[in-house]
C-alpha positions, 0 to 999 in steps of 0.5 A: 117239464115234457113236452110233444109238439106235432109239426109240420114238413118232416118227411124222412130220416134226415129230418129227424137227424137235424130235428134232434141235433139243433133241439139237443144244441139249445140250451135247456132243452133235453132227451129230443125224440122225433116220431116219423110216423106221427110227426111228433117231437118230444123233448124235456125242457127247462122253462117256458123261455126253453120251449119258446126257443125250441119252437121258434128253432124248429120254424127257423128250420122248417118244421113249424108247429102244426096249426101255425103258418107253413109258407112256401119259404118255410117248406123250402127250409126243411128240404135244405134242413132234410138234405144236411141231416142226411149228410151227417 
């Protein structure tokens, strides 16, 4: 199944590096492609089971799912999640 997500707090190129290497990590999940410009992620997931861990894995690293909660504690994540997708 394919799915695209609008989410939250992506910013730079860094934020798709580590968007797209912690998705790509999970299992089930497969082909991740992040749109910087429209602050998309698509991916092809296994299972129901597979896109809840993908969505719960994408908040843990601060880019929730638009139209969910976007604390400051999450929007502090995806700076640090920004700055290591920079990095490597």
């Amino acid at each position: 199944m394919k799915t695209t997500l609008k989410i939250q707090n992506l910013k730079c190129e860094g934020c798709t590096t580590t968007i797209a290497k912690k998705l790509s990590a999970l299992h089930g999940i497969h082909y991740v492609k992040v749109n910087l410009g429209t602050s998309e992620v698509t991916f092809d997931y296994d299972s129901e089971l597979n896109l809840l861990d993908a969505k719960e894995t994408l908040k843990i690293i601060g880019y929730p799912e638009s139209g969910t909660e976007n604390p400051w504690s999450t929007k502090a994540r995806s700076y640090m999640s920004c700055a290591m997708g920079k990095m490597g």
